[in-house]
C-alpha positions in Angstrom: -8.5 -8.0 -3.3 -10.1 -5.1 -2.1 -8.0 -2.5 -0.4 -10.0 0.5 -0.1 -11.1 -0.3 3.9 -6.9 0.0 4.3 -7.2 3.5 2.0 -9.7 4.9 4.1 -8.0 3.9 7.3 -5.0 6.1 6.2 -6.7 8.7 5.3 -8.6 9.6 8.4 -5.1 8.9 10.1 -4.6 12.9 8.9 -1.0 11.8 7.6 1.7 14.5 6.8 0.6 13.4 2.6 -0.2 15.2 -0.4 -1.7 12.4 -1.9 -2.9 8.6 -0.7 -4.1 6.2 -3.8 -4.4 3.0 -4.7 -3.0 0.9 -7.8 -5.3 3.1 -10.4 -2.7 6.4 -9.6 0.4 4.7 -9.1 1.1 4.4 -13.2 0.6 8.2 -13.3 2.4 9.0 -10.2 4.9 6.3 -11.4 5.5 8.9 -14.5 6.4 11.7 -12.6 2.5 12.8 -11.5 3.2 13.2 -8.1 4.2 15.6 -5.4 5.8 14.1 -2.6 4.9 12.9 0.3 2.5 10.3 -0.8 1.4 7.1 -0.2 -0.2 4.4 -2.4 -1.9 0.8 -1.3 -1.8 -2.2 -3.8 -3.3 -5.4 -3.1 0.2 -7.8 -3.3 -0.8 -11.4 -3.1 -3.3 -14.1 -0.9 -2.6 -17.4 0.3 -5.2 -19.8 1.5 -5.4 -22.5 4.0 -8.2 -24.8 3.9 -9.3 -26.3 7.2 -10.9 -29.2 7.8 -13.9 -29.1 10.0 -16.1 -32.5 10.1 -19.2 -31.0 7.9 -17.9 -27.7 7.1 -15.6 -26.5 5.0 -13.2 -23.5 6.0 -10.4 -21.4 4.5 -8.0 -18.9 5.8 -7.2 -16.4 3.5 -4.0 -14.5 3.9 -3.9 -11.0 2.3 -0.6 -9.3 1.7 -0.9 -6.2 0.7 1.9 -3.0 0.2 2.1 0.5 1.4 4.5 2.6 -1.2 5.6 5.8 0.0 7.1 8.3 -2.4 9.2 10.8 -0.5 11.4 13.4 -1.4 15.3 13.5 -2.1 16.1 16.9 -3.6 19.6 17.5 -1.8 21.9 15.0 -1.0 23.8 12.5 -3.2 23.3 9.5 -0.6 19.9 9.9 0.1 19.4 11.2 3.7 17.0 13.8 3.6 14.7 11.3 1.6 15.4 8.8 4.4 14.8 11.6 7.6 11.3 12.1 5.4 10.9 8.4 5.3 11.0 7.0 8.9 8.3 9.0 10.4 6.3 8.4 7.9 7.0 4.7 7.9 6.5 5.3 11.7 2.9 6.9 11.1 1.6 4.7 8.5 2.7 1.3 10.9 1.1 3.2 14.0 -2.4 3.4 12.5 -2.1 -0.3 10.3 -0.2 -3.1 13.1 -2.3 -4.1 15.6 -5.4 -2.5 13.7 -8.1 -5.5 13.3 -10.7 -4.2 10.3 -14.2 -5.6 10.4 -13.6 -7.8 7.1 -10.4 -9.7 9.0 -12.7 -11.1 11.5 -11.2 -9.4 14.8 -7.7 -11.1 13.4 -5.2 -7.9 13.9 -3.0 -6.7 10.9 0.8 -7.4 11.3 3.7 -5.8 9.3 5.4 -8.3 7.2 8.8 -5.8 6.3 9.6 -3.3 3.7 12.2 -3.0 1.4 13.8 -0.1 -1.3 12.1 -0.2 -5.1 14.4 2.8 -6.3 15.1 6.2 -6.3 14.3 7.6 -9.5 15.4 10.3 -11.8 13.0 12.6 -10.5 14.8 13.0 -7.1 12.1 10.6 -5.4 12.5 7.6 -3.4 10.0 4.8 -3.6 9.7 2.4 -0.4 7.2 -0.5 0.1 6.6 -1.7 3.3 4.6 -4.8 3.3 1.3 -5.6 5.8 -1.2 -9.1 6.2 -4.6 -9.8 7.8 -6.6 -12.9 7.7 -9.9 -13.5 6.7 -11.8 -16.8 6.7 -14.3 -18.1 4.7 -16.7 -21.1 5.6 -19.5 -22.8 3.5 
C-alpha cells in the first residue's frame, strides 16, 4: 500500500516536527535515530469487499494505515510532559487527515479509526499510533 500521498499531506501541514517518514526510517529512528517530535506513516492492513454488479466486477478496498508519533518525555516519572506534547500533536495530525478525501480514495473521506500506546522506551520517548482508513474501489 502506498502511503506517500498521506506523507506529503503532513508535510505541507507545516507540523511542529523534526522529522515525518515512512516505514524505511522507522527501524533507525526505532534505534534511538531520532529527535523528537516526529512522525512516521506505515501502511497497516487492507480489507476488500467485492460487489456484485450484473456485468462488472467491483471491490472496495479498505486501507488502514498508522500515524506514529515519537514525542518527548525527559522529566517526569508518569509521563505528562510527553502526554502535553502529545495531544496537540495528535490534534494537528487528525485536523489535516479526518475528513480529508485524497484523489486515489475516490472522493470517499478518511476517518480515524483510534490510537493506542506502543511504549515508552529507554530513551525517554513515547511512541503513540493513532490509526486512520480510506476506501478505494477497483472495477474491471
Amino acid at each position: 500500500m502506498d502511503v506517500d500521498f498521506i506523507i506529503d499531506r503532513l508535510r505541507q501541514g507545516n507540523l511542529p516536527v523534526r522529522q515525518i517518514g515512512g516505514a524505511a526510517e522507522l527501524d533507525a529512528a526505532m534505534g534511538g535515530v531520532v529527535t523528537p517530535p516526529a512522525l512516521f506513516v506505515l501502511p497497516l492492513a487492507e480489507r476488500t469487499v467485492a460487489g456484485p454488479l450484473l456485468g462488472l466486477h467491483q471491490e472496495t478496498d479498505t486501507a488502514e494505515f498508522g500515524v506514529l508519533l515519537c514525542v518527548a518525555n525527559v522529566q517526569g516519572a508518569r509521563g505528562q510532559q510527553a502526554l502535553a506534547q502529545l495531544a496537540p500533536l495528535r490534534a494537528a495530525v487528525r485536523a489535516l487527515l479526518s475528513g480529508w478525501a485524497p484523489a486515489r480514495c475516490n472522493g470517499v473521506a478518511m476517518v480515524k479509526q483510534g490510537g493506542q500506546l506502543l511504549r515508552f522506551d529507554g530513551d525517554a520517548r513515547m511512541w503513540w499510533m493513532d490509526r486512520f482508513s480510506c476506501q478505494f474501489y477497483y472495477r474491471s
